[in-house]
Jmol script that loads the backbone (N, CA, C; Angstrom):
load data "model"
ATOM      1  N   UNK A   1      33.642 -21.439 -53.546  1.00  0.00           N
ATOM      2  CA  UNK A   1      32.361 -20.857 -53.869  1.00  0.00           C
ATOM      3  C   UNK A   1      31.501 -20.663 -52.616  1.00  0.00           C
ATOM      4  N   UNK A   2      31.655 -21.903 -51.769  1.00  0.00           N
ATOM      5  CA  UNK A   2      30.680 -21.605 -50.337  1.00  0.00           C
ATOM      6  C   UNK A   2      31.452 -20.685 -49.426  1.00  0.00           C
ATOM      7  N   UNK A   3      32.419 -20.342 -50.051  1.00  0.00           N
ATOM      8  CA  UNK A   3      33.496 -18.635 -48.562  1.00  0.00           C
ATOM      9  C   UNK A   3      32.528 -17.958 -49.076  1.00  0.00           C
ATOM     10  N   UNK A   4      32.524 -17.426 -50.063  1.00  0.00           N
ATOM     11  CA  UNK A   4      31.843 -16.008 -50.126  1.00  0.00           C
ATOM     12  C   UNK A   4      30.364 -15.697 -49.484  1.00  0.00           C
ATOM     13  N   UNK A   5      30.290 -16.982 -49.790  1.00  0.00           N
ATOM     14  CA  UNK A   5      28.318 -16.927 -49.725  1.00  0.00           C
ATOM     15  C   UNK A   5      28.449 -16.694 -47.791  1.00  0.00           C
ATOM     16  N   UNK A   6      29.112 -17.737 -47.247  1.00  0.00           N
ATOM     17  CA  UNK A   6      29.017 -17.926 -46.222  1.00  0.00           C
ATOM     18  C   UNK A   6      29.503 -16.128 -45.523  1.00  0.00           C
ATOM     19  N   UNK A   7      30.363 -15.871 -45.876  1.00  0.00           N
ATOM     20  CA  UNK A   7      31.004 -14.725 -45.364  1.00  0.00           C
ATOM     21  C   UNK A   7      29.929 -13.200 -45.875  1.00  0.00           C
ATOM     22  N   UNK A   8      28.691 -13.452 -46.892  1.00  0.00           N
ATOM     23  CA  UNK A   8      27.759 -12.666 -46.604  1.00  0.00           C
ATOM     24  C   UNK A   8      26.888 -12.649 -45.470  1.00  0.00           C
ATOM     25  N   UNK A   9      26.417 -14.690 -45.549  1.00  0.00           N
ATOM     26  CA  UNK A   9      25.637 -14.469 -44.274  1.00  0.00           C
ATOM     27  C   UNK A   9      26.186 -14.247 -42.738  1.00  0.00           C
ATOM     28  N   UNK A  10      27.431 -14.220 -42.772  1.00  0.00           N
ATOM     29  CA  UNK A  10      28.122 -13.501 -41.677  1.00  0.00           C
ATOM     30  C   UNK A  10      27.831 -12.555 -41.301  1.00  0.00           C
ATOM     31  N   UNK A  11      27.809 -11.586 -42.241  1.00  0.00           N
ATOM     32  CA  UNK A  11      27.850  -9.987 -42.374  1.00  0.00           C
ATOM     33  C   UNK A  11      26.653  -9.858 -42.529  1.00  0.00           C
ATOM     34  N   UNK A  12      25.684 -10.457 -42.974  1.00  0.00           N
ATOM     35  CA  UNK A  12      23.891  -9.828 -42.748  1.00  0.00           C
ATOM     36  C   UNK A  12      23.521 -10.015 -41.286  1.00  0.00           C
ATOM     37  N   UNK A  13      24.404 -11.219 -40.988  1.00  0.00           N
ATOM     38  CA  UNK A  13      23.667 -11.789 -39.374  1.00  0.00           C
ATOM     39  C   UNK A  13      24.101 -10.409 -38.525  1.00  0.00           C
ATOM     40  N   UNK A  14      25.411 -10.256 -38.627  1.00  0.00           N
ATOM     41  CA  UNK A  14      26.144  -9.137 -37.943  1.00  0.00           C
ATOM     42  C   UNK A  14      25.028  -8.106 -38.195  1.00  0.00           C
ATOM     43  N   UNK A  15      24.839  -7.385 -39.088  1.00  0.00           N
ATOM     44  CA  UNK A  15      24.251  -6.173 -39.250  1.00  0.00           C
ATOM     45  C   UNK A  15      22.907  -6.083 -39.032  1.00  0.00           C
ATOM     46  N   UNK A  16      21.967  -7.507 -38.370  1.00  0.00           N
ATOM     47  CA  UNK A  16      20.770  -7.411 -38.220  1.00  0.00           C
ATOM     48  C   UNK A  16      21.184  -7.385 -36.905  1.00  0.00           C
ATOM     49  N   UNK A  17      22.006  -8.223 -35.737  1.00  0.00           N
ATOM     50  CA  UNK A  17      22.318  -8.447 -34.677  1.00  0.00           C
ATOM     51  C   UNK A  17      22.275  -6.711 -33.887  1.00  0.00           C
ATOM     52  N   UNK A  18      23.077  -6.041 -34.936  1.00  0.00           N
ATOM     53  CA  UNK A  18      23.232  -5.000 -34.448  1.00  0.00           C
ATOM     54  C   UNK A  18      21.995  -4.141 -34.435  1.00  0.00           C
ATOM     55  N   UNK A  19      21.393  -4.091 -35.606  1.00  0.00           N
ATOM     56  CA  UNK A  19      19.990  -3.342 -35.795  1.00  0.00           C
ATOM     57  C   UNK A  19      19.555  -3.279 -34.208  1.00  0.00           C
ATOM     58  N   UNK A  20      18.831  -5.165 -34.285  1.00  0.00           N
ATOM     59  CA  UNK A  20      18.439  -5.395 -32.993  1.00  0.00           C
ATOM     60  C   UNK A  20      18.778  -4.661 -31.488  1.00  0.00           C
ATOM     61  N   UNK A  21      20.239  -4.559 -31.399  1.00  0.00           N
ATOM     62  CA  UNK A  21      20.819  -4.339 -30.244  1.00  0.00           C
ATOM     63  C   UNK A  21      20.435  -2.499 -30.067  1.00  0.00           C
ATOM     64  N   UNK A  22      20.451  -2.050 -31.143  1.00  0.00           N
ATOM     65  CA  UNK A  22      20.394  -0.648 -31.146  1.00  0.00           C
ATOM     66  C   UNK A  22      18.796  -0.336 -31.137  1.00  0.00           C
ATOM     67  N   UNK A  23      17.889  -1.100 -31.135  1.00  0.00           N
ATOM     68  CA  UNK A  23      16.435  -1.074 -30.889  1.00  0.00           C
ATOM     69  C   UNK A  23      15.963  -1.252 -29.763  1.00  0.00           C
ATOM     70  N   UNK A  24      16.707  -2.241 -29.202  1.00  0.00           N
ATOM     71  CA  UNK A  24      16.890  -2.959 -27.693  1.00  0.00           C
ATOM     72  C   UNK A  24      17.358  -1.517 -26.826  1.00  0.00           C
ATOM     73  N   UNK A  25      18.536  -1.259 -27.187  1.00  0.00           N
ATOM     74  CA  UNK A  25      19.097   0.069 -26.681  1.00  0.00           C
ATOM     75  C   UNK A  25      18.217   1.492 -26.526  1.00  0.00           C
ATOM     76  N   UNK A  26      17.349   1.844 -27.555  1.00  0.00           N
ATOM     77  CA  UNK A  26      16.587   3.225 -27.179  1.00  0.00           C
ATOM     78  C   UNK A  26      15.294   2.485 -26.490  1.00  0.00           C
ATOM     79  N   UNK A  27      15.231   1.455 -27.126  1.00  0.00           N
ATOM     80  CA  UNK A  27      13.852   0.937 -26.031  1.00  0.00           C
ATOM     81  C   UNK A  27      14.251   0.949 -24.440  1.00  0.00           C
ATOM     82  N   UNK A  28      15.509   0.977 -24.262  1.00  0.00           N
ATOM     83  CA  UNK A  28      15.772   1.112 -22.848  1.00  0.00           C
ATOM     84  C   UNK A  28      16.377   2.107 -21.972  1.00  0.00           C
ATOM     85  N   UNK A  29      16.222   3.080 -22.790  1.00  0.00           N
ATOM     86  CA  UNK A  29      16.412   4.305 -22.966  1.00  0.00           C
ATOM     87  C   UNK A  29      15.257   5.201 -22.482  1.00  0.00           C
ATOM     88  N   UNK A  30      14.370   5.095 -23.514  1.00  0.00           N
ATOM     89  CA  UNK A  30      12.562   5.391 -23.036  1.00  0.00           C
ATOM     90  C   UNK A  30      11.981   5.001 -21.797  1.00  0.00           C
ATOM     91  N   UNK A  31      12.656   4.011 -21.471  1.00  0.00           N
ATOM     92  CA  UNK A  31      11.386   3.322 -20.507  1.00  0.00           C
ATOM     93  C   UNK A  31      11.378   4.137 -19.361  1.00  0.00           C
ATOM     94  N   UNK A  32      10.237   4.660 -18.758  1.00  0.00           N
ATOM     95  CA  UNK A  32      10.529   5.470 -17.325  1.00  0.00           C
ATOM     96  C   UNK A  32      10.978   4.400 -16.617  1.00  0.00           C
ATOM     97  N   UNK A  33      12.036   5.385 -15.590  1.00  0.00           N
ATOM     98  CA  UNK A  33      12.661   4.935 -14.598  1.00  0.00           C
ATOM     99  C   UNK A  33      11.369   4.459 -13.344  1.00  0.00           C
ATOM    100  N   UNK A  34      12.012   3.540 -12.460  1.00  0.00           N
ATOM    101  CA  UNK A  34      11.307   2.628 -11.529  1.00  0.00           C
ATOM    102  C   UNK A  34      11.222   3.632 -10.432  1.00  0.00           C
ATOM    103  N   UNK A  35      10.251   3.992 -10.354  1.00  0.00           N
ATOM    104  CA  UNK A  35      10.162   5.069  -8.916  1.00  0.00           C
ATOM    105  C   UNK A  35       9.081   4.801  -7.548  1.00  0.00           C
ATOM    106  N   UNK A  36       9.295   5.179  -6.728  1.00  0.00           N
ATOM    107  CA  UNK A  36       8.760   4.052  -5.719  1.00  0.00           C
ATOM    108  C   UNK A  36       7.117   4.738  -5.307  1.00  0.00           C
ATOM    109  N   UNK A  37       6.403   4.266  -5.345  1.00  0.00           N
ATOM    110  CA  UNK A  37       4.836   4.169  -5.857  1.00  0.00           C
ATOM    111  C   UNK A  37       4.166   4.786  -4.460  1.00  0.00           C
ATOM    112  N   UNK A  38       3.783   6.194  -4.798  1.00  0.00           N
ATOM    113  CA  UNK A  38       3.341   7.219  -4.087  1.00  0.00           C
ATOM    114  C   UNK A  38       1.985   7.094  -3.805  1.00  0.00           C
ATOM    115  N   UNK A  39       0.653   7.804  -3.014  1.00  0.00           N
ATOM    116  CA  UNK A  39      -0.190   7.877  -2.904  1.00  0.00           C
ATOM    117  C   UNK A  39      -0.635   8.514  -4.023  1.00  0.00           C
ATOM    118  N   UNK A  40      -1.746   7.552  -4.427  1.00  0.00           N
ATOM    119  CA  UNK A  40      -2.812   8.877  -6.173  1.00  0.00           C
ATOM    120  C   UNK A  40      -4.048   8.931  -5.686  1.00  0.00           C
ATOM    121  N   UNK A  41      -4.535   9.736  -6.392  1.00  0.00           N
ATOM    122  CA  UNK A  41      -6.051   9.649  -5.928  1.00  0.00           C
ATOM    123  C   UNK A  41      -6.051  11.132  -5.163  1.00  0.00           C
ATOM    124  N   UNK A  42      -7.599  11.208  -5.225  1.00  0.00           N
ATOM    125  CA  UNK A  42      -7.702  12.491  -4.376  1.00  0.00           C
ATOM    126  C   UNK A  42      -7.844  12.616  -3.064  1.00  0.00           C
ATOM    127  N   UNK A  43      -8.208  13.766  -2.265  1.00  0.00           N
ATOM    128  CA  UNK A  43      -8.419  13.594  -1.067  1.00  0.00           C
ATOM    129  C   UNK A  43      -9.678  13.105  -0.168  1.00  0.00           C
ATOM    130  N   UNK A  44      -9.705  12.405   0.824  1.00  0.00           N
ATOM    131  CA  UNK A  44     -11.391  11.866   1.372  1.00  0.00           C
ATOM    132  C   UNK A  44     -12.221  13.431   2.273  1.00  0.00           C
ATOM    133  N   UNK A  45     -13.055  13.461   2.028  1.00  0.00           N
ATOM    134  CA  UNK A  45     -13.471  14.910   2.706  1.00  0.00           C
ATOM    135  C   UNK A  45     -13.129  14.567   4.020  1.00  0.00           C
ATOM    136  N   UNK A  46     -13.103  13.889   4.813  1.00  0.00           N
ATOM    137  CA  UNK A  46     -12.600  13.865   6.242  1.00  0.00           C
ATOM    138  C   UNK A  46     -11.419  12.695   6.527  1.00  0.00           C
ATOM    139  N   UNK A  47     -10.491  13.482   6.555  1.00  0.00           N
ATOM    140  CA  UNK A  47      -8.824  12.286   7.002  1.00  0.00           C
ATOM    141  C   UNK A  47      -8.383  11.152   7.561  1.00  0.00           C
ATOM    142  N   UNK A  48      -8.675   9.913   7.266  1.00  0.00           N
ATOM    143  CA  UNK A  48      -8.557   9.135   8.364  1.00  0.00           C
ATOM    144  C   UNK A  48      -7.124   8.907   8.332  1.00  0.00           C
ATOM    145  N   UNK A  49      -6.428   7.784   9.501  1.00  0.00           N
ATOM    146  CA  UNK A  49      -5.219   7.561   9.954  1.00  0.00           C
ATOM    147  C   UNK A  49      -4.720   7.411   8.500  1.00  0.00           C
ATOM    148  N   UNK A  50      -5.480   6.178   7.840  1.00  0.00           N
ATOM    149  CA  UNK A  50      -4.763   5.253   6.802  1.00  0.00           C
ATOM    150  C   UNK A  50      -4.420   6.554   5.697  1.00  0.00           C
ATOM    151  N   UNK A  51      -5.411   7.115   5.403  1.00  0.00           N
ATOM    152  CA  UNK A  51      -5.122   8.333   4.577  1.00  0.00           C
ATOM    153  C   UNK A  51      -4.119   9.148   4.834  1.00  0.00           C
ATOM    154  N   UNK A  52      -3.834   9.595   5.602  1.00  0.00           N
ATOM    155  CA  UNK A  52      -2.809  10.258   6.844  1.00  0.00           C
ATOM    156  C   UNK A  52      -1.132   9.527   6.350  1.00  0.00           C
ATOM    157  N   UNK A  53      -1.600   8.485   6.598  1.00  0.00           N
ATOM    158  CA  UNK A  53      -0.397   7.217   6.249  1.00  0.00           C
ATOM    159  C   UNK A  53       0.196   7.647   5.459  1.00  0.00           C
ATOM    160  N   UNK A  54      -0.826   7.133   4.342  1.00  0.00           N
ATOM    161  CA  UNK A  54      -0.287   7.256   2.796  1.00  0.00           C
ATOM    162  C   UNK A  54       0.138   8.464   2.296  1.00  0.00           C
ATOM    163  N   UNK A  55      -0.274   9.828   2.555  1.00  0.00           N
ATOM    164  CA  UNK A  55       0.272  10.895   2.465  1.00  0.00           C
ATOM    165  C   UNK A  55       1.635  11.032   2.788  1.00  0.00           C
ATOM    166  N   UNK A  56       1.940  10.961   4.085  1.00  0.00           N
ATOM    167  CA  UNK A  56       3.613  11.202   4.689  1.00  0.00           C
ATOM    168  C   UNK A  56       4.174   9.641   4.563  1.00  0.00           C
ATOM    169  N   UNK A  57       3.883   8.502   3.808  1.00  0.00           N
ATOM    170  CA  UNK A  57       4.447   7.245   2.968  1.00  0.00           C
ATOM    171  C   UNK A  57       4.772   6.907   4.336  1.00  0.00           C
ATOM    172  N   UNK A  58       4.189   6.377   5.356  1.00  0.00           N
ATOM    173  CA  UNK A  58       4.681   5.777   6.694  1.00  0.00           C
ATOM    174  C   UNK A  58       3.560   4.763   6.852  1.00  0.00           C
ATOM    175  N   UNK A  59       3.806   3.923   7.894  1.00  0.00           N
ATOM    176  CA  UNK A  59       1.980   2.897   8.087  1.00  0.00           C
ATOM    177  C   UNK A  59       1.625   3.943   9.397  1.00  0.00           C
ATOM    178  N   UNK A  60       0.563   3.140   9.142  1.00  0.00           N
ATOM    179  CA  UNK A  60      -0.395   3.667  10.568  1.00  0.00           C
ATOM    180  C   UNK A  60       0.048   3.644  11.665  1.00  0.00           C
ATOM    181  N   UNK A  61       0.587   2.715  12.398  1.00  0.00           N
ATOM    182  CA  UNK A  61       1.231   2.501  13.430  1.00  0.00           C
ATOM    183  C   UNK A  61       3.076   2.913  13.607  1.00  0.00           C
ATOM    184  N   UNK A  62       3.304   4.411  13.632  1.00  0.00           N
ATOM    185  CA  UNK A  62       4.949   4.196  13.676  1.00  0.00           C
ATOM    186  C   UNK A  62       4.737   5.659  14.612  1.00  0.00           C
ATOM    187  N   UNK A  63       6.236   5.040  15.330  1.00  0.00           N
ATOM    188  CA  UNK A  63       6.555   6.433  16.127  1.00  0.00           C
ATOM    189  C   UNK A  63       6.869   7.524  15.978  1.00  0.00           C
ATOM    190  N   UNK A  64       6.362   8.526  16.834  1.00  0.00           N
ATOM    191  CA  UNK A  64       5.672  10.015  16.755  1.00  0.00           C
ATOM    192  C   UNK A  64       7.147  10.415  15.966  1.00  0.00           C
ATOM    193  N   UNK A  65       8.399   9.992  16.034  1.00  0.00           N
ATOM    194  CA  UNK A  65       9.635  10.799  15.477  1.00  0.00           C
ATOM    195  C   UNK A  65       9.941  10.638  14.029  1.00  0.00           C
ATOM    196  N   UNK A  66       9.015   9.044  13.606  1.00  0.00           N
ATOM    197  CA  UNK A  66       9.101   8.610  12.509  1.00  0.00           C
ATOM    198  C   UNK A  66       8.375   9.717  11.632  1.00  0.00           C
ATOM    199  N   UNK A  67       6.831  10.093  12.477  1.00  0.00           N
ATOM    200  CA  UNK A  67       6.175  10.909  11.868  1.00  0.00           C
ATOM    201  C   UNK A  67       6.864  12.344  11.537  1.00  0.00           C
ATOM    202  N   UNK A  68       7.018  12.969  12.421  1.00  0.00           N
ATOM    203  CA  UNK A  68       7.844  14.044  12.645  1.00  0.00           C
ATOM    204  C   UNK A  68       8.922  14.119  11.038  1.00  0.00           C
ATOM    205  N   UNK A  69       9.778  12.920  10.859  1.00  0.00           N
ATOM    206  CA  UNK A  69      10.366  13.317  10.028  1.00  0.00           C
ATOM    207  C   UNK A  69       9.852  13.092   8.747  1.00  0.00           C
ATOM    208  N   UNK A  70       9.223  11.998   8.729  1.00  0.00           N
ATOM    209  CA  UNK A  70       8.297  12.021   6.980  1.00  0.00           C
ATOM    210  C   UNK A  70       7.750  13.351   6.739  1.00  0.00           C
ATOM    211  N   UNK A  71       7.075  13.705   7.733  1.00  0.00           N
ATOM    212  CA  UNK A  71       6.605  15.298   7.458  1.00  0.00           C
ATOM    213  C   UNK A  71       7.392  16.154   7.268  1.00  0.00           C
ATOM    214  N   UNK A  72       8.778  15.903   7.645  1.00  0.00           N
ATOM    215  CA  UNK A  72       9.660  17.388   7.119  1.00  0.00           C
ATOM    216  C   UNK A  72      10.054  16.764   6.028  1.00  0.00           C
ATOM    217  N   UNK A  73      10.250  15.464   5.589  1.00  0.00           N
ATOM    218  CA  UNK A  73      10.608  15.249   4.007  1.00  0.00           C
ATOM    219  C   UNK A  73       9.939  15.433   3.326  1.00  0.00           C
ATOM    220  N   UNK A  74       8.655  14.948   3.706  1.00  0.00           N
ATOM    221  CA  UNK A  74       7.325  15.582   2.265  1.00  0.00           C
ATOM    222  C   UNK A  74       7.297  16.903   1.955  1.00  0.00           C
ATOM    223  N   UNK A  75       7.209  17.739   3.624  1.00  0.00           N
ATOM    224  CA  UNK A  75       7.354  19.069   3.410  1.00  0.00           C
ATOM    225  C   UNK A  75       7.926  19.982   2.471  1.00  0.00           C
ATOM    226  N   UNK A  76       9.468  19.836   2.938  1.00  0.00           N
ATOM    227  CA  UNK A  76      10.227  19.917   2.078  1.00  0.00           C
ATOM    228  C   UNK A  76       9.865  20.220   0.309  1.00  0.00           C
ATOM    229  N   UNK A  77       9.829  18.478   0.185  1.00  0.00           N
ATOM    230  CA  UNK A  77       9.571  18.706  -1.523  1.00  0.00           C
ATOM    231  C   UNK A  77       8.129  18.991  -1.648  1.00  0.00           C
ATOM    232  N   UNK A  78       7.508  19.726  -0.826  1.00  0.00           N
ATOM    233  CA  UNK A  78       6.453  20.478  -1.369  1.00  0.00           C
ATOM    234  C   UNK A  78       5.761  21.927  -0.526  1.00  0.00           C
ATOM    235  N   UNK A  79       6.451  22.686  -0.132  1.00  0.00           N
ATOM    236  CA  UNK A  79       6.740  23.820   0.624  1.00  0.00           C
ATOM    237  C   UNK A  79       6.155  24.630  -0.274  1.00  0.00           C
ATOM    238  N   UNK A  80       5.225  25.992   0.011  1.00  0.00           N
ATOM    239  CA  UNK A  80       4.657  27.075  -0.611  1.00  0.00           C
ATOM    240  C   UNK A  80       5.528  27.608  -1.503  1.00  0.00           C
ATOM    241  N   UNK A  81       6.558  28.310  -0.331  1.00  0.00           N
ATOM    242  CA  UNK A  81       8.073  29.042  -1.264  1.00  0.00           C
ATOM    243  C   UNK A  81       8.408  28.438  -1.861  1.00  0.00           C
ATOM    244  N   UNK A  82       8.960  26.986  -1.581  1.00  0.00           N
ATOM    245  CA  UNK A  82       9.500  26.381  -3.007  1.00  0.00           C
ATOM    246  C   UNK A  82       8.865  25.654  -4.143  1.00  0.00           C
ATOM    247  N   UNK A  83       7.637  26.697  -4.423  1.00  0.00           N
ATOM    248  CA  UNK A  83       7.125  26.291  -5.509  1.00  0.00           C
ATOM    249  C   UNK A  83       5.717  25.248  -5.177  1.00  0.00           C
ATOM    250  N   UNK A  84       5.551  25.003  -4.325  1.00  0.00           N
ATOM    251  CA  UNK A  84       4.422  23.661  -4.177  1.00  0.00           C
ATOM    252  C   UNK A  84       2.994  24.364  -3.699  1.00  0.00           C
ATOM    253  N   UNK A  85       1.979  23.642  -3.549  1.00  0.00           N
ATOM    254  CA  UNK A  85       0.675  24.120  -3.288  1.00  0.00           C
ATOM    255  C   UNK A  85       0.764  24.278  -2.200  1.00  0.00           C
ATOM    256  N   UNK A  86      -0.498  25.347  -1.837  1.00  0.00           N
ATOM    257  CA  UNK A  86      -0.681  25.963  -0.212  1.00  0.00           C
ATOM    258  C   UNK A  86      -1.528  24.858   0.076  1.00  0.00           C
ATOM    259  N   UNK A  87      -2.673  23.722  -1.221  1.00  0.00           N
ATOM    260  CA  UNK A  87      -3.601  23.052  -0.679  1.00  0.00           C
ATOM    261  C   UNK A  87      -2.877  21.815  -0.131  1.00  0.00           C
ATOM    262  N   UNK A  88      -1.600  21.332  -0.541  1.00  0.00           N
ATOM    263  CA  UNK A  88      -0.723  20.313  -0.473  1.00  0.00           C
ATOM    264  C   UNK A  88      -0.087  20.558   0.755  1.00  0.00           C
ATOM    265  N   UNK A  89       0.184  21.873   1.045  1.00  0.00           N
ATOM    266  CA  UNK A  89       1.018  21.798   2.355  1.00  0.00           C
ATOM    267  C   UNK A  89      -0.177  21.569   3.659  1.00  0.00           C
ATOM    268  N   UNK A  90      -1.745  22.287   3.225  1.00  0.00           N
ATOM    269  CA  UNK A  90      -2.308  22.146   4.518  1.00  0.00           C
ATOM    270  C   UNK A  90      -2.855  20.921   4.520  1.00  0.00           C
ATOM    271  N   UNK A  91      -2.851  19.809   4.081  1.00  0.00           N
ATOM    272  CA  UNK A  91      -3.295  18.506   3.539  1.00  0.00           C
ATOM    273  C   UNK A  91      -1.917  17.841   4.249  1.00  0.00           C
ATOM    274  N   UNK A  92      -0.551  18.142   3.860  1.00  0.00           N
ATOM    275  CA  UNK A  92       0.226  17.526   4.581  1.00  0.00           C
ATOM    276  C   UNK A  92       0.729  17.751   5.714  1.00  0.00           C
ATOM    277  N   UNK A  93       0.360  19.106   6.706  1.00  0.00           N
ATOM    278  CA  UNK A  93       0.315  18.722   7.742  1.00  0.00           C
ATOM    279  C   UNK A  93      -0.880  18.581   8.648  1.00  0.00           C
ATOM    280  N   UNK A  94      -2.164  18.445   7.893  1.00  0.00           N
ATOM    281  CA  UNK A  94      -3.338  17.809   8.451  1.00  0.00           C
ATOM    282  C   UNK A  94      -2.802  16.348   8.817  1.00  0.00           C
ATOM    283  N   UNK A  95      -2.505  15.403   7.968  1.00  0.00           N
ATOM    284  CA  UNK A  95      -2.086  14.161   7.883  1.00  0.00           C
ATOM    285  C   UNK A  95      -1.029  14.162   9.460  1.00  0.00           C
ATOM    286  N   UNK A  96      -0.118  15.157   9.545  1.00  0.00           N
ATOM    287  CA  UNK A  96       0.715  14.890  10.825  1.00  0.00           C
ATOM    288  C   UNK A  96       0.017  15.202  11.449  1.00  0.00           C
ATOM    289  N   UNK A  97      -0.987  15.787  11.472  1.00  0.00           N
ATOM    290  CA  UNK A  97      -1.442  16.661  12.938  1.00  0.00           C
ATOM    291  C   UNK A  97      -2.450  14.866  13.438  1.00  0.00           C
ATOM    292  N   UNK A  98      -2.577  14.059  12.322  1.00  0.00           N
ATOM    293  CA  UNK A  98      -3.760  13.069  12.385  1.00  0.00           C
ATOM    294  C   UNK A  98      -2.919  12.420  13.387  1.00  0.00           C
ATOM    295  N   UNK A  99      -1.598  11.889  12.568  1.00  0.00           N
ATOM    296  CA  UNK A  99      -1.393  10.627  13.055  1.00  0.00           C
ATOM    297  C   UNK A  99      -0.471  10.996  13.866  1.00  0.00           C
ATOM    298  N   UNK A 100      -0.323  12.655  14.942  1.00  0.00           N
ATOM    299  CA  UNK A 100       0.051  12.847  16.177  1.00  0.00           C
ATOM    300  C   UNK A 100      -0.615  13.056  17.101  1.00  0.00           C
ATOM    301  N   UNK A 101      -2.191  12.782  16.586  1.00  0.00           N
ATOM    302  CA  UNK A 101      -3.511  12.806  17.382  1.00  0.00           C
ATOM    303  C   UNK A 101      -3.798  13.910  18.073  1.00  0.00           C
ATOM    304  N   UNK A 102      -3.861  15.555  17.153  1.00  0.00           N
ATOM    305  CA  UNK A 102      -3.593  16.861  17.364  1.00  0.00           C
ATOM    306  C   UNK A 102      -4.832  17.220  16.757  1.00  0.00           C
ATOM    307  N   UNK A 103      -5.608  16.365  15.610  1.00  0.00           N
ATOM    308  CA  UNK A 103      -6.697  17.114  15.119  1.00  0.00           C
ATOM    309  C   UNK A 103      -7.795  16.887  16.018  1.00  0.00           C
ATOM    310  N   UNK A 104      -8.914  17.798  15.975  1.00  0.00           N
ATOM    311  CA  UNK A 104     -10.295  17.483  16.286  1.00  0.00           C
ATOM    312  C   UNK A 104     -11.505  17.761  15.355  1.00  0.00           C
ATOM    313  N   UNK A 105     -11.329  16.692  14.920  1.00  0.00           N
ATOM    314  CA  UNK A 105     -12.667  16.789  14.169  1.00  0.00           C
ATOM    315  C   UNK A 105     -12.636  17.660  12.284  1.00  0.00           C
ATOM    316  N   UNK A 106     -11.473  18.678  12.379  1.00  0.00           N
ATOM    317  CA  UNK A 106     -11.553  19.782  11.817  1.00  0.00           C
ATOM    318  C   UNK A 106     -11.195  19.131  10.485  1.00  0.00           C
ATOM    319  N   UNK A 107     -10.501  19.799   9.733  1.00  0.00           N
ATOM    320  CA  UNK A 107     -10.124  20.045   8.425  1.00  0.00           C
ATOM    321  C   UNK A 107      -8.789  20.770   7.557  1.00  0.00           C
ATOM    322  N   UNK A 108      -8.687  20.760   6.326  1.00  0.00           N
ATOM    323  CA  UNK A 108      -8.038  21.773   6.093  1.00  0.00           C
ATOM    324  C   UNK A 108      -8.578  22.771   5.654  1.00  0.00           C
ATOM    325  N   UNK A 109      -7.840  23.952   5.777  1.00  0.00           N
ATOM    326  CA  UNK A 109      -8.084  25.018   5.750  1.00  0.00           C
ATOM    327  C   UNK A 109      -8.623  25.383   3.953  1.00  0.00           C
ATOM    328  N   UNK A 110      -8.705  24.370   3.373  1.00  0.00           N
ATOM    329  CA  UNK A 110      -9.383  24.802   1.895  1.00  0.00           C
ATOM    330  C   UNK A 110     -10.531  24.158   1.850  1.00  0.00           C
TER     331      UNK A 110
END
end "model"
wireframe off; spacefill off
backbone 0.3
color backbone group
């Protein structure tokens, strides 16, 4: 008399276990992916280094080649032709022109 009974709660445990696992499963499914944490926020009316920084994702202090190439990677994924803003591109190479100590005083061009 106690097989049967027992061999239901087998089979309920099983079939809640699974519920679970398949809830567990699209919940982890949904979750945005971990992506590595960009500059937000808007722009300061006049550029400083640190701002500069955070734009081309480098610190303040790195060499002129380091700069050089963050700027062609940002570039890149955000180039006029390929689709990206003209205000984004003159914003990102304001930022190089900063922290290659090329600007004076000026701005971007928007």
């Amino acid at each position: 008399m106690a097989t049967p009974i027992m061999a239901g709660f087998a089979v309920a445990a099983a079939a809640y276990a699974g519920r679970l696992s398949i809830q567990a499963w699209q919940a982890f499914k949904t979750r945005p992916p971990k992506l590595r944490k960009f500059y937000e926020g808007g722009f300061q009316s006049t550029m400083t280094k640190r701002e500069a920084a955070l734009i081309l994702g480098v610190r303040e202090s790195v060499a002129l080649d380091k700069v050089k190439e963050a700027h062609r990677r940002v570039m890149v994924a955000n180039h006029p032709d390929a689709g990206g803003s003209h205000y984004l591109a003159s914003k990102i190479n304001e930022a190089k022109d900063m922290l290659l100590g090329k600007t004076k005083n000026g701005g971007s061009a928007f």
